[in-house]
Structure formats: structure tokens, C-alpha cells
N, C-alpha and C positions, 0 to 999 in steps of 0.2 A: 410440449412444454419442457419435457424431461431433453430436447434439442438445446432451447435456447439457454438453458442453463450450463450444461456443456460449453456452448459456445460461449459462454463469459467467462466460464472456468479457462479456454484454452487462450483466449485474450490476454488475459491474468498472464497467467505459465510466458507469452511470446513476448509481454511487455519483462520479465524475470531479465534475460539476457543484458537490454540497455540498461534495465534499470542498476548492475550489478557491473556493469564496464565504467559506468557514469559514478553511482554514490555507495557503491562496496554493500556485501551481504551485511556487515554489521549496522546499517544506516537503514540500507532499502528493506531490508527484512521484516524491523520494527515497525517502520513508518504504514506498509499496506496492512501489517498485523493491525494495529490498531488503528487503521481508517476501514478495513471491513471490520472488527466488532466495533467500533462508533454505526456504520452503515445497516450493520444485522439487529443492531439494539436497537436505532430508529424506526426499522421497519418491522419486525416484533410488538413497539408501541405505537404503529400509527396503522400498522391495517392495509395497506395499500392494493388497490385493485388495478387486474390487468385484462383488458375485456371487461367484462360482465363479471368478473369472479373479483372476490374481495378476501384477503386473508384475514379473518379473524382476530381481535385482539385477545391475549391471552394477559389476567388479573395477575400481578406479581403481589406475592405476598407483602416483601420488600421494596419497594419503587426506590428507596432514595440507594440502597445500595446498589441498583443498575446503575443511577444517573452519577452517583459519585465514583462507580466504575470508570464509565466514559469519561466523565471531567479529569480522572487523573490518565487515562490514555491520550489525552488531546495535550495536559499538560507533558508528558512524554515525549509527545510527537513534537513539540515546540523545543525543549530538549536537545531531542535530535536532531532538530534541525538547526546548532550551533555545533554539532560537532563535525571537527574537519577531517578527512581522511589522510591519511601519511602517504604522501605521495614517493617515488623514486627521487622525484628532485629535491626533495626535502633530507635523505640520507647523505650523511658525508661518510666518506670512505676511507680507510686508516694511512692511505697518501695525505690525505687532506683533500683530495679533489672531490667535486660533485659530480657523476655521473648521469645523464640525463636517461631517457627512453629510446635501446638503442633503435627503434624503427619513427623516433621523431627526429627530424633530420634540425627543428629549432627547437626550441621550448616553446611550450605553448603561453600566452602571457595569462595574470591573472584573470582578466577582463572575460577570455576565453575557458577557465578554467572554472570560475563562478558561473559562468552561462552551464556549462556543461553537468555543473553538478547540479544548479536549478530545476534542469531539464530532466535529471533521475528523479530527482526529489518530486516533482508534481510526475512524471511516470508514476513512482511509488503510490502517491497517494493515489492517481486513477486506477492502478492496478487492485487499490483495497478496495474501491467503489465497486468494480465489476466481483470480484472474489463476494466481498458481503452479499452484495444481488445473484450470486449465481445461483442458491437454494430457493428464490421464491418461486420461480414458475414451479418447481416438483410440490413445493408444501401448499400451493395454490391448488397444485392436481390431488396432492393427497385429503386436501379437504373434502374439495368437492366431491368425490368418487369413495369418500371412506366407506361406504355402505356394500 
């Protein structure tokens, strides 16, 4: 178990690269942070079984202060997801000219630029999905075997 969890953790880490050429650390960083704890505090509350093994729900003293946890990292994550990144072509230069990206031989248009940032933006988010599930399969094993 202590494999597959690994192996979501390094999913996570491989998707890091597009997700940061596509919608920058400051964007993509948030977005997985707060879609794995949304992802780790659903699964904390609902117990989820893999096989035959079931992770236990653990009684919070406080419920609404988890739930109003996540509801303000979801409202975050909506947030973030109107903010644009500063591109090169967006810098004017004290000629006045714009220089573009010297290995783009065109500019890329909007059309392709929104696609592109889109495609980090849900990376991000599935890189939080797998990051928040990478700790079940061990706290599954460490239930089972505590003895």
C-alpha cells in the first residue's frame, strides 16, 4: 500500500513541470494546495474503503470549522482562477516596442493561450486529487496492522 501511495505522490511531483510552464507557481501552487486539503478533508469525513479495509471516521470536535475551511479554499480556488498571468507579450520595453518570446517564431493567439492556461489549471487541480489520496493506502495499513 505504502507503493501506491508513492506512486500518486510522484504523479503529483511529474504533473508540477506542465502545470508551472502552463499557469506559473503563483496560480498552480494554490489551486493543487487547496484541491488536496478539499480532497484529504472529504476523505477524513467519509471513511473510504480500498479492498476489504475501510478507513475509519475520526469525530471532530468542531465539524463546521473543517467545512468552513474548505468552502473558503474552494472560494480561493475560484479566485484564482481569474487571475492572469504576465506574460512577455504583455511587457513594453523603454523603445516602446513589444518583444515577443524569442523561441516563438509567431505569437501565440488568445484562443491558444486560454486553451493552454485551461489545460494547467485542471492539471493543477488533478495533481491536488492525487497529492490529497496519496496518504490513504498507508493510514489504511496503519489502521489495520496498529496492533
Amino acid at each position: 500500500l505504502g507503493l501506491i501511495g508513492g506512486g500518486l505522490w510522484a504523479v503529483g511531483n511529474i504533473l508540477t513541470v506542465p502545470i508551472l510552464s502552463r499557469v506559473g507557481l503563483s496560480i498552480g501552487l494554490p489551486v493543487w494546495a487547496g484541491t488536496s486539503l478539499i480532497i484529504a478533508f472529504m476523505i477524513g469525513r467519509m471513511g473510504p474503503c480500498i479492498a476489504s479495509e475501510c478507513l475509519h471516521v475520526v469525530p471532530l470536535t468542531r465539524p463546521w470549522c473543517g467545512v468552513a475551511g474548505c468552502v473558503s479554499s474552494v472560494l480561493a480556488l475560484v479566485i484564482f482562477g481569474f487571475v492572469r498571468p504576465v506574460s512577455e507579450t504583455d511587457i513594453s520595453f523603454e523603445d516602446g516596442t513589444e518583444h515577443g518570446h524569442p523561441y516563438m517564431p509567431v505569437a501565440p493567439t488568445k484562443a491558444a493561450l486560454a486553451r493552454e492556461r485551461l489545460v494547467g489549471f485542471g492539471l493543477a487541480v488533478f495533481a491536488g486529487v492525487v497529492y490529497g489520496l496519496q496518504f490513504l493506502p498507508a493510514a489504511l495499513y496503519t489502521q489495520s496492522h496498529a496492533s
